[in-house]
C-alpha positions in Angstrom: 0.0 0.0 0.0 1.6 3.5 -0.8 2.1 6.1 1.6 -0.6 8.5 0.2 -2.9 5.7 0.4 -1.9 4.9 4.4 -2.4 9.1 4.9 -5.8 7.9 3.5 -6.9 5.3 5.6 -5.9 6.8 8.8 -7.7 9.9 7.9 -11.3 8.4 6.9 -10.5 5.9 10.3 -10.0 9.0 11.9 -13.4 10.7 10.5 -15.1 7.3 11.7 -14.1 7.4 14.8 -14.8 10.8 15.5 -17.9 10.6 14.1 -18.8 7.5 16.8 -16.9 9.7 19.5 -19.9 12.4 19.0 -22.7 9.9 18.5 -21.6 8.1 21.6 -21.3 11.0 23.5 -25.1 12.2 22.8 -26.0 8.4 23.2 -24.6 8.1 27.0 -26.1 11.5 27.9 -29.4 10.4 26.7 -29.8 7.5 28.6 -31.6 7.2 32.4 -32.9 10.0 34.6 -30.6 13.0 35.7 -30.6 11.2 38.7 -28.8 7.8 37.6 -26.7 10.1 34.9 -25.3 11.6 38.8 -24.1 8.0 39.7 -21.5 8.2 36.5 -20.8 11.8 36.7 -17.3 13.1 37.7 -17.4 13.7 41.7 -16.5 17.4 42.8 -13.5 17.8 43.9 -12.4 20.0 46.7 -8.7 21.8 47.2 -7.4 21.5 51.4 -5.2 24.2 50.5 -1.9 24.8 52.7 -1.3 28.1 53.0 2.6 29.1 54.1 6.1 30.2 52.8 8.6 28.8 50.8 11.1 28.4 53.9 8.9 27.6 57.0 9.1 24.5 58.1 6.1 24.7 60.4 4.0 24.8 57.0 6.4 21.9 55.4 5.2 19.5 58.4 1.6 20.6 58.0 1.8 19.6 54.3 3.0 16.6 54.9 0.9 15.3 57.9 -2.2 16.0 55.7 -0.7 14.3 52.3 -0.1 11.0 54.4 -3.8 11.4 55.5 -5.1 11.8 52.3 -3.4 8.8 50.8 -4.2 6.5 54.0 -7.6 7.1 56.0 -8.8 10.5 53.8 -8.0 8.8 50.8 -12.1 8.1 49.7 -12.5 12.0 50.6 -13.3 14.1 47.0 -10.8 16.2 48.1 -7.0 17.3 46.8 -4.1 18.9 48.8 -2.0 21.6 47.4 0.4 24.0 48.7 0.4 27.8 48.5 3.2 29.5 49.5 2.4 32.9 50.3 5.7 34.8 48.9 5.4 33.7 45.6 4.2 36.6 43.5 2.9 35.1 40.8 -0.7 33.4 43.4 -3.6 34.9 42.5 -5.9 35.0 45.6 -9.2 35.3 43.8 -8.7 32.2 42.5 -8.8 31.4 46.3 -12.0 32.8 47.0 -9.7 35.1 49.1 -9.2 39.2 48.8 -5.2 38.6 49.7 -2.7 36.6 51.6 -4.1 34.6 54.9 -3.4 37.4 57.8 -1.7 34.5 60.2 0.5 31.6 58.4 0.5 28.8 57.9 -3.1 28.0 58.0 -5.5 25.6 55.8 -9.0 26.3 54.2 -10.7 23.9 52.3 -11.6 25.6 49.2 -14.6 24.7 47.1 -15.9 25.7 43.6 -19.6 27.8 43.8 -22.5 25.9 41.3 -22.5 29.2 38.6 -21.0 29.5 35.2 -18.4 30.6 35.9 -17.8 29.1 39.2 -16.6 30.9 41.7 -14.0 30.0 44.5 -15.6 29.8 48.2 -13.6 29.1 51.4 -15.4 26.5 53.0 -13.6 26.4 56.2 -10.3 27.3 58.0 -8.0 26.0 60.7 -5.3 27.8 62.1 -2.3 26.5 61.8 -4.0 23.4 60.9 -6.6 20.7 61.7 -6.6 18.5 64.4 -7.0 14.9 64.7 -11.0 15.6 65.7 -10.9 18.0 62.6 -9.8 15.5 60.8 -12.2 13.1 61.6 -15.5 15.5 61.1 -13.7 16.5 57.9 -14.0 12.8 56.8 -17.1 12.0 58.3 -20.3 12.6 60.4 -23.6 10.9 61.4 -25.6 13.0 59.3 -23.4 12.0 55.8 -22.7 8.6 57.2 -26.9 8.6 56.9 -27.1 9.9 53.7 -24.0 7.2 52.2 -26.5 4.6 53.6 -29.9 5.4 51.6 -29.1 7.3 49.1 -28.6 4.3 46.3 -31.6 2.9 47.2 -33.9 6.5 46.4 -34.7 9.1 44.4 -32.8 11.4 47.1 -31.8 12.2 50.5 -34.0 15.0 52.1 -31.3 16.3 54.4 -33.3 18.3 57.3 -31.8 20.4 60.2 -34.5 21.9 62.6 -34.1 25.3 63.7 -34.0 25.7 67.5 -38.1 26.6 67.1 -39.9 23.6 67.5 -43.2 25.5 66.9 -42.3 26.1 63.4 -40.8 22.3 63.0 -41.2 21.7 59.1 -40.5 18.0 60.0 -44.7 17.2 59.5 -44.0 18.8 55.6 -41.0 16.1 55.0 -43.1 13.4 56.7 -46.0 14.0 54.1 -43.5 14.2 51.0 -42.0 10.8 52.1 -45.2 9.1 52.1 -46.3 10.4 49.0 -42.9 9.4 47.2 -42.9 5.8 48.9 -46.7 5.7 47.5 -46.2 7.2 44.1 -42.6 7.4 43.1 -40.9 4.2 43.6 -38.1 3.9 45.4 -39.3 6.9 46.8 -37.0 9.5 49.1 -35.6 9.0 52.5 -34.8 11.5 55.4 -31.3 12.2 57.2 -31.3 14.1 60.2 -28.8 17.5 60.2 -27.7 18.3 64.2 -26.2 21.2 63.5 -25.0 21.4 67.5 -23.1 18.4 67.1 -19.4 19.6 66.4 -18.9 16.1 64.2 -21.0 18.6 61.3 -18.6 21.2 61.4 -18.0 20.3 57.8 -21.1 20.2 56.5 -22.6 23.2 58.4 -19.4 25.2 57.1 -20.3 23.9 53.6 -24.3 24.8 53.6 -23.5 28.0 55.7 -25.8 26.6 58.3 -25.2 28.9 61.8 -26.7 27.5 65.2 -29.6 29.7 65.1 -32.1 30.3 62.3 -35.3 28.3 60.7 -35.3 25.0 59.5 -33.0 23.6 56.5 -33.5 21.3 54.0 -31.2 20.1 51.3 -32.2 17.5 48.8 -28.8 15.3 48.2 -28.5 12.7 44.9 -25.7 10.6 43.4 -23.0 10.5 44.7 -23.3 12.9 47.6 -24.6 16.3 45.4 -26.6 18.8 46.8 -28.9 19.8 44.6 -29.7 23.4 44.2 -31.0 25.4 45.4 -31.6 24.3 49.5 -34.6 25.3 51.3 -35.4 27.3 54.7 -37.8 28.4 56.8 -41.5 28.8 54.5 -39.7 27.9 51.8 -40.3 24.2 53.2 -42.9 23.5 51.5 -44.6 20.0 50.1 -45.0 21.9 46.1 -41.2 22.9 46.5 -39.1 20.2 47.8 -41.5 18.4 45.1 -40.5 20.1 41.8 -36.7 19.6 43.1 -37.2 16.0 43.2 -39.2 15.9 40.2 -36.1 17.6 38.6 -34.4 14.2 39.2 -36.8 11.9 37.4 -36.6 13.4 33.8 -34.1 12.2 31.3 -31.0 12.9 31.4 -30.4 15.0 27.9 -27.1 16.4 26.8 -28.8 20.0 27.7 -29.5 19.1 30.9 -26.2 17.6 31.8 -24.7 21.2 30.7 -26.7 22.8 33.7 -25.1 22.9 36.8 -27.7 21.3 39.2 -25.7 21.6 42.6 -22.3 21.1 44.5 -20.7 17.5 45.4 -20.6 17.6 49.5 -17.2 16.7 50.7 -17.5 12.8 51.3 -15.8 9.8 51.3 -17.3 7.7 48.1 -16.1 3.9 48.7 -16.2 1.6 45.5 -18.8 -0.6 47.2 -21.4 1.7 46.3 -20.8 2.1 43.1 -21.9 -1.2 42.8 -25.5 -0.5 45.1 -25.7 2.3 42.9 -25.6 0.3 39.4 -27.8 -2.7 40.8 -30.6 0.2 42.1 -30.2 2.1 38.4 -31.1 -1.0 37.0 -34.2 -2.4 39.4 -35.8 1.5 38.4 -35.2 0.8 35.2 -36.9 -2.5 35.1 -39.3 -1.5 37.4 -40.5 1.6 33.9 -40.0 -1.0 31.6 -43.1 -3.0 33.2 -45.2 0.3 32.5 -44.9 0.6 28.9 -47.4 -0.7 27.0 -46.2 -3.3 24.4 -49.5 -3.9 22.3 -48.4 -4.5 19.0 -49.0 -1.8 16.2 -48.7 -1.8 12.3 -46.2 1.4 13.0 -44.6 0.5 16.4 -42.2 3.2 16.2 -45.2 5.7 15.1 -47.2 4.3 18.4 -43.8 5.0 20.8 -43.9 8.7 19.1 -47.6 9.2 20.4 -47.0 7.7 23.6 -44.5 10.4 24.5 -45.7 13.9 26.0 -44.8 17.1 23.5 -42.2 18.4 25.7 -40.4 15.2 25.6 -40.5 15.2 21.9 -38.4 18.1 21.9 -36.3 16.5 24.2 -35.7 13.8 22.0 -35.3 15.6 18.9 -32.5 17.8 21.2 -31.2 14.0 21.7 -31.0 13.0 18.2 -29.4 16.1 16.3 -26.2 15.5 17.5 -27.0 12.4 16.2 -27.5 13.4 12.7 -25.1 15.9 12.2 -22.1 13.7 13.5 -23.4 11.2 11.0 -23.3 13.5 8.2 -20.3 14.6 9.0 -18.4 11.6 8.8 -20.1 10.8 5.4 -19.0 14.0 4.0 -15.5 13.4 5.0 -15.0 9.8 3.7 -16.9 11.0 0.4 -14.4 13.8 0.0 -11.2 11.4 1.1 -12.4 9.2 -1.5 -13.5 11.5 -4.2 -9.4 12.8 -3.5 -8.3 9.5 -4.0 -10.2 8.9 -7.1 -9.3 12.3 -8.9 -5.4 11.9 -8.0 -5.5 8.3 -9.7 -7.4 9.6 -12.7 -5.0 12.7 -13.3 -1.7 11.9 -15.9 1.6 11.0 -15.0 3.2 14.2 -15.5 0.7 16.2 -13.5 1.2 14.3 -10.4 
């Protein structure tokens, strides 16, 4: 085979497999509810940003305390260490979520990334010089997490609920009433994890939800693998109708459009492999448990009959779904056709014009 015709085969192999690239892309993030799509998705990751000098050794001990915790007990923790040392003039603090350098060094924040476009750097939370062994330990973990790792493959979501220190207004009778209805009408339904936000084991998570020790009730509705899905609720804004259109968000199909939306923030929490594996068994038992709603009468123009049987809006939904489709299709077409039609007209063309 000559070399022109190697250049040419590697080109229209190349054109194929981009054009299967694109189709599979649109394929993968057309398939399931937004809510199993959040079982595959990337976690967020979190920076536990050292904050020191280039010469103090203080900081240098600190760093590496908190790398050998991160690759031993922390190592299931969606978060990554890096080191900032404070006289180098090229840091940009903004990207910090920070006005300028720390006021006391060393000292460690754990820096997290807001849900906008484009996101925006937030300090979390802070320890001077650095976190203790009980920091480390509610950095890692706490009851109300530890409750939420335990449902939430099994559900729809995890309503996470802190009561504010007025039991009159408790909005635990609204949550009660949203989990029967889900159990009754939305199998596998939701479950509820309790929030003490007086229990110093939650430092993380209050620091991460901004939740003080005073103030109305919180809710935040939690999905995959540990996101919290925007935007949570407090005080009146409790309601059955709204914590219901956030977990009907999670039901619809998961479309290439929606997956560009940012729907919430990963919680920092450790993710063990083991459920991954609860999380693909319960994706498939609610996918069975659809299938044996559709109705499979058969129709002189089955794929006519599926097209009625879908509402209007997910019509547009699927014809979103499809283009990509299409176009990437045509597109490799056109560029084997042209390789080709290339080939053909340098064969055809004499000797002495080559």
């Amino acid at each position: 085979m000559s070399t022109n015709w190697m250049k040419l085969s590697v080109a229209a192999l190349a054109a194929v497999a981009l054009s299967v690239w694109i189709m599979g892309s649109a394929v993968a993030c057309n398939s399931g509810s937004v809510r199993d799509a959040a079982f595959q998705a990337k976690r967020d990751m979190h920076r536990l940003c050292v904050f020191t000098t280039s010469k103090d050794s203080q900081g240098d001990a600190i760093f590496e305390r908190l790398r050998s915790w991160l690759e031993t007990d922390g190592q299931r923790l969606n978060a990554v260490l890096e080191r900032v040392n404070a006289d180098d003039p090229s840091v940009r603090w903004e990207a910090y979520g920070i006005p300028g350098q720390p006021p006391s060094l060393p000292v460690v924040a754990l820096i997290g990334l807001m849900p906008t476009s484009p996101r925006r750097p937030f300090v979390i939370d802070h320890w001077e010089p650095t976190l203790s062994d009980a920091d480390l330990a509610a950095l890692k973990t706490s009851p109300a997490r530890d409750e939420v790792k335990r449902t939430i493959t099994d559900v729809w979501a995890v309503l996470v609920y802190s009561p504010g220190p007025n039991t009159e207004q408790n909005k635990e009778t609204v949550l009660n009433a949203v989990e029967k209805q889900w159990e009754t009408e939305h199998a596998p339904g939701i479950s509820i994890a309790r929030l003490d936000r007086t229990d110093p084991r939650e430092r993380t998570l209050r620091s991460f939800v901004g939740l003080g020790p005073t103030g109305p009730d919180w809710v935040g509705v939690v999905f995959g693998r540990g996101t919290l899905l925007a935007p949570p609720l407090q005080g009146d804004d409790i309601t059955e109708n709204n914590l219901n259109r956030l977990l009907t968000s999670l039901t619809v199909a998961c479309t290439c459009l929606q997956q560009s939306m940012t729907l919430g923030l990963g919680l920092p929490m450790t993710w063990e492999p083991e459920l991954d594996v609860k999380a693909a068994a319960a994706v498939q038992s609610v996918l069975d448990y659809m299938e044996t709603t559709v109705n499979l009468t058969p129709s002189p123009e089955p794929s006519a009959s599926l097209v009625e049987q879908v509402p209007q809006e997910d019509r547009d939904v699927l014809t979103t779904a499809l283009l990509p489709l299409g176009c990437a299709a045509g597109i490799a077409l056109l560029a084997v056709a042209g390789i080709v039609w290339r080939a053909r007209r340098r064969r055809a063309m004499p000797v002495e014009e080559q």
